[in-house]
C-alpha positions as CSV (number, residue, x, y, z in Angstrom):
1,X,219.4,232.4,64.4
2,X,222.5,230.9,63.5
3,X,225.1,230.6,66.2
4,X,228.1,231.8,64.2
5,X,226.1,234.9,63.6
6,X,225.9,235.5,67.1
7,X,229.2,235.1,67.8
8,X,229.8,237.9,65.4
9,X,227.6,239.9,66.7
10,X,228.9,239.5,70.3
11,X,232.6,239.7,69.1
12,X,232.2,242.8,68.1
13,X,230.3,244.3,70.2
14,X,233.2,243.0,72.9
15,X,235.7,245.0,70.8
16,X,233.7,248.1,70.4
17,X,233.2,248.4,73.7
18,X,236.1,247.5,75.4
19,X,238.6,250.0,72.9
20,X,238.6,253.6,73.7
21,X,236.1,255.7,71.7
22,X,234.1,259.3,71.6
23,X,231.1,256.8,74.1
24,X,233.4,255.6,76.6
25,X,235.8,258.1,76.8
26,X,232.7,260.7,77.3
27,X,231.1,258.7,80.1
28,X,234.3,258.3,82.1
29,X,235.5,262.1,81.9
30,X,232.4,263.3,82.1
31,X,231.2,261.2,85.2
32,X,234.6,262.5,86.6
33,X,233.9,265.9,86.4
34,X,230.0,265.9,87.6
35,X,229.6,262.3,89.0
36,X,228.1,259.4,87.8
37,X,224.6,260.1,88.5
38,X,225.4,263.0,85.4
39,X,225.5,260.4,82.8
40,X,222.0,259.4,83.3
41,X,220.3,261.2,80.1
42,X,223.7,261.7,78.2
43,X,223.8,257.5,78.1
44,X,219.9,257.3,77.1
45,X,220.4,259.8,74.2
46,X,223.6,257.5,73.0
47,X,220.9,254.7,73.3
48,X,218.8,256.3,70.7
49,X,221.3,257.5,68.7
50,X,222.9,254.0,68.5
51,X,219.3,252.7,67.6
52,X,218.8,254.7,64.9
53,X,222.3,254.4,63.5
54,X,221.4,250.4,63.7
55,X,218.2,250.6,62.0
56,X,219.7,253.0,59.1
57,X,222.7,250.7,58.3
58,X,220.4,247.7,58.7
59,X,218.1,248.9,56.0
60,X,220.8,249.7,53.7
61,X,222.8,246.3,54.4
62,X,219.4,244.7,53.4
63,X,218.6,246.4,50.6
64,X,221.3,244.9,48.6
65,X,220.6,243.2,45.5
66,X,221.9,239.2,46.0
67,X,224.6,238.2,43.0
68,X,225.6,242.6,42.8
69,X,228.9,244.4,42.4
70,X,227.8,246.2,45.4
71,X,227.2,242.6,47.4
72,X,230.9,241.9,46.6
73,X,232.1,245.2,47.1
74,X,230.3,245.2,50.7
75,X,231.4,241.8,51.3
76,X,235.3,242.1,51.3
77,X,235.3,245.6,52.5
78,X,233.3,244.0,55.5
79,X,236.3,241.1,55.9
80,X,238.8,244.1,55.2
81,X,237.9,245.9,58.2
82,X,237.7,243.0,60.6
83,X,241.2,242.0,60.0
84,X,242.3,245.5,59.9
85,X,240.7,245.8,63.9
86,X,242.3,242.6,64.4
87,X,245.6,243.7,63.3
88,X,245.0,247.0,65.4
89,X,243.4,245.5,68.4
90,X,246.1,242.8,69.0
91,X,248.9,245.3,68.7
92,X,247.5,248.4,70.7
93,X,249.8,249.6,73.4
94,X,248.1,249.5,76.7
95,X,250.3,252.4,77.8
96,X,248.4,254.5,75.0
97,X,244.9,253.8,76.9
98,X,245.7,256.2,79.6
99,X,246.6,259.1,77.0
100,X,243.7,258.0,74.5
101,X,241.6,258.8,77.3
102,X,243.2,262.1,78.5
103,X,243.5,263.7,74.6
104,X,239.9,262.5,73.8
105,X,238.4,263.7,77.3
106,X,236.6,266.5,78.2
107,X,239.2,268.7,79.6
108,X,241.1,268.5,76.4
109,X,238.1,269.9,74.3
110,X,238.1,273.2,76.5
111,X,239.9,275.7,78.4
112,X,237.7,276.4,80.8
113,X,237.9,275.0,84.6
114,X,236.4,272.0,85.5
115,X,234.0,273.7,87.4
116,X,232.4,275.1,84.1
117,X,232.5,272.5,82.1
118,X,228.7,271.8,81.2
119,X,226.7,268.9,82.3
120,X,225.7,266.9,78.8
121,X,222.6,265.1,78.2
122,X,220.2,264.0,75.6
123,X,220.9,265.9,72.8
124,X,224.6,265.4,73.0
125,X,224.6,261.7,73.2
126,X,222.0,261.2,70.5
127,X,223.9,264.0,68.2
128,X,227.4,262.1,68.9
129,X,226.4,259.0,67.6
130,X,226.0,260.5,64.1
131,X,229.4,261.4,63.9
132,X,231.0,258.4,65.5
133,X,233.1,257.2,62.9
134,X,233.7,254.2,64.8
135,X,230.5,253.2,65.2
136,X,229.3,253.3,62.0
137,X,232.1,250.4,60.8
138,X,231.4,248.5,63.4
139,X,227.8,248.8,62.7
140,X,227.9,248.2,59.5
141,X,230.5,245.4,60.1
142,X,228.0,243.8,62.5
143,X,224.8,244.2,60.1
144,X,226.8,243.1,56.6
145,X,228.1,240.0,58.4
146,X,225.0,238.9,60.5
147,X,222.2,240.1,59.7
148,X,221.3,237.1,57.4
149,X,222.3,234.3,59.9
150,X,219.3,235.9,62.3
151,X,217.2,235.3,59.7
152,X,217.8,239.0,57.7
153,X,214.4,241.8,57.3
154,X,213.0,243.6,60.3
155,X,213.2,241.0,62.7
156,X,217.4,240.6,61.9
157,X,217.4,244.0,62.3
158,X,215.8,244.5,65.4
159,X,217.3,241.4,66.7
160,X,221.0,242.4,66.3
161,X,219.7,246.0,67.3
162,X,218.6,244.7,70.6
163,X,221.4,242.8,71.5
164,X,224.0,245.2,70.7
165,X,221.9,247.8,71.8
166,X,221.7,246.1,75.3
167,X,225.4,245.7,75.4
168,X,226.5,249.1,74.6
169,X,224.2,250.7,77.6
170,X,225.4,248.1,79.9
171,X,229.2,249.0,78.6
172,X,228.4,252.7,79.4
173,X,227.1,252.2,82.6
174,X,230.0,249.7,83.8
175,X,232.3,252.4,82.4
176,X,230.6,255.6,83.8
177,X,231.0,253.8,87.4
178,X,234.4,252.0,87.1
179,X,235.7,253.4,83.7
180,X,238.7,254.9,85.8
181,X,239.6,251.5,87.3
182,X,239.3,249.5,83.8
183,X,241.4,252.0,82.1
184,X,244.2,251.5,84.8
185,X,243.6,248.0,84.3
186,X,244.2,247.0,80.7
187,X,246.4,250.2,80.9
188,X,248.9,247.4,82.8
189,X,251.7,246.6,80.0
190,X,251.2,242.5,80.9
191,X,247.4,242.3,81.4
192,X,246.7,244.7,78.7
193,X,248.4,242.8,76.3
194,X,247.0,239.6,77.3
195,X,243.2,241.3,76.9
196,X,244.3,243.3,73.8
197,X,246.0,239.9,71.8
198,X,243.1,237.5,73.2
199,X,240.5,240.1,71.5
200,X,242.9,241.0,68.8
201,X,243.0,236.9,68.0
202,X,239.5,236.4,68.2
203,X,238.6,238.8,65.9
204,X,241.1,237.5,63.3
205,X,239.5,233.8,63.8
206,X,236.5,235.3,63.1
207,X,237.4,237.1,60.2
208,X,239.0,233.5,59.0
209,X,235.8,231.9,59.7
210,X,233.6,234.5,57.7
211,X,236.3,234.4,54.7
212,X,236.0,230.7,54.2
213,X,231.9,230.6,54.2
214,X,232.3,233.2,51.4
215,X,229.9,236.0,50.0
């Protein structure tokens, strides 16, 4: 495993987690509404989900033909996207968070009390993953520019899996039980900003880094 790989892989993961998104924004207006304890099978079902998704992307990124169009093609649209989240991340408003997570809760997908709203579990967060947009580029981001520094086939694969895998349910479990007290927090104009530029300017280093080892 090759350490710039795994900084990759972690540096991402950090910024998938951190921004709002259909996971974390479920698990902290849903464990609002029903308590924490609710989350238990909606988080295991994301777990799967997010396996899958992983294992699909993985399969596809390693399928491709060294010295292709498609390698190219794959390579700066990977670079593309990691200074385009850059760009976004570094910029983002932290008074936005608040709202992000008030249009994208589930109150807003309903006009029914709270009381009614129903409980989610497996099916629901194995189903969302599939339609997670944002997961899917950052999956694929993660497996396009990793997956050969931990040594590419199954065990890249499963390797990357595992460790984003493991980083996503402890992200949905931190945010399930304090997700109301981290959105205040980078919701702060001066610490958000601080968190939002340091990840924002990661991410571009990174992206430097990736461009100047080449396809």
């Amino acid at each position: 495993m090759e350490w710039e790989a795994l900084a990759t892989v972690l540096t991402l993961l950090t910024i998938g987690v951190v921004t709002p998104g259909p996971n974390n924004i479920t698990c902290i207006s849903h464990s609002a509404i029903h308590g924490a304890k609710s989350n238990k099978n909606l988080i295991f079902g994301m777990a799967i989900g997010f396996i899958i998704v992983h294992l699909i992307v993985g399969m596809l990124v390693e399928n491709v033909e060294e010295g292709s169009t498609a390698l190219q093609v794959f390579h700066y649209f990977g670079l593309l996207f990691i200074f385009a989240i850059a760009l976004r991340v570094f910029t983002l408003n932290p008074a936005l968070i608040n709202k992000a997570v008030e249009s994208n809760s589930l109150l807003s997908l309903t006009e029914r009390t709270v009381t009614s709203v129903p409980i989610l579990g497996f099916k629901t967060g194995l189903f969302m993953q599939f339609i997670n947009g944002k997961e899917w580029a950052f999956v694929f981001a993660i497996m396009w520019l990793a997956l050969e520094g931990f040594g590419g086939g199954w065990i890249g694969i499963l390797s990357i899996t595992a460790i984003t895998t493991t980083g996503g349910l402890i992200a949905m479990i931190l945010w399930t039980f304090v997700g109301g007290r981290l959105v205040d927090y980078v919701s702060e104009e001066r610490r958000g900003r601080i968190v939002f530029r340091t990840l924002g300017s990661l991410l571009f280093l990174l992206g430097l880094a990736m461009a100047a080892r080449g396809a």
